[in-house]
C-alpha positions in Angstrom: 0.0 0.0 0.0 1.2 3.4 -1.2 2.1 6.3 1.5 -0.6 8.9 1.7 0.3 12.1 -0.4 0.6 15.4 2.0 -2.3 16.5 0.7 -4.0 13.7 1.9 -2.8 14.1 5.4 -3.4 17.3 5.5 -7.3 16.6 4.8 -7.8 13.8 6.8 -6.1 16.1 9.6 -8.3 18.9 9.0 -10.9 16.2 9.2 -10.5 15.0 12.3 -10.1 18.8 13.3 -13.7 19.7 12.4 -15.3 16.2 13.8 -13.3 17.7 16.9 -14.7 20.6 17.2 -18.4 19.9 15.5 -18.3 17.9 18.7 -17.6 20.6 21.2 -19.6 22.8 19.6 -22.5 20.0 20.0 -21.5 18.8 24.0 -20.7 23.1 24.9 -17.6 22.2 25.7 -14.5 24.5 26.1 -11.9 22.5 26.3 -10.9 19.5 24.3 -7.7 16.3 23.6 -7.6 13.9 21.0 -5.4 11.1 20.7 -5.1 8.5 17.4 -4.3 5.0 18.3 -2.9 4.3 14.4 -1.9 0.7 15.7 -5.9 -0.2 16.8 -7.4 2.4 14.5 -9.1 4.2 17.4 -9.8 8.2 18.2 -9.9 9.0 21.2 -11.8 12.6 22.4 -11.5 14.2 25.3 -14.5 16.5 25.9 -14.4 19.8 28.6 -18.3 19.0 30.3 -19.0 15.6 29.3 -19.7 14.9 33.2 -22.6 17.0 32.9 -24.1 14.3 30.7 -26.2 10.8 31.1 -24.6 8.0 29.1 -27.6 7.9 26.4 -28.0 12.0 26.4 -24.2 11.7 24.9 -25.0 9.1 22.4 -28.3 10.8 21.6 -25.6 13.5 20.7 -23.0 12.6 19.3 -24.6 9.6 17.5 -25.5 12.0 14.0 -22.3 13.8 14.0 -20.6 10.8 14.3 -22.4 9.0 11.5 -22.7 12.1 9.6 -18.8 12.7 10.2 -17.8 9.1 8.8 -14.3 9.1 9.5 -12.4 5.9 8.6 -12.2 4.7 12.1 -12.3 1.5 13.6 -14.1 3.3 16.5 -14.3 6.9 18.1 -14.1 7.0 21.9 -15.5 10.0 23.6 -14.3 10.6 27.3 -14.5 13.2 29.8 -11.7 15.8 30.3 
């Protein structure tokens, strides 16, 4: 398998930036981490507020944006900061 071009990076970055940050927007959070596990395929996000949440109001929430923001994942993991 070929390496991805830097313009491919720098998409899939800017991506991941706005699935970030679509995310905050949705949870009012002010603060926010990520972290890609490349070797599982994982993202892991770190949301300022998330506490302030039941379980199912945060999949009720992030649910759309996630499936709407189809990021070639493995799985997205969304964790308090």
């Amino acid at each position: 398998m070929s390496e991805p071009t830097e313009d491919e990076i720098k998409a899939f970055i800017e991506d991941v930036e706005f699935l970030i940050q679509t995310l905050k927007d949705s949870f009012e959070s002010t603060d926010s981490q990520f972290f890609i596990d490349e070797h599982n395929d994982i993202l892991y996000v770190k949301l300022e507020g998330l506490n302030d949440y039941e379980e199912h109001e945060i999949e009720e929430i992030a649910a759309p944006v996630l499936s709407e923001l189809d990021l070639d994942f493995e799985e997205i993991i969304i964790l308090p900061l």
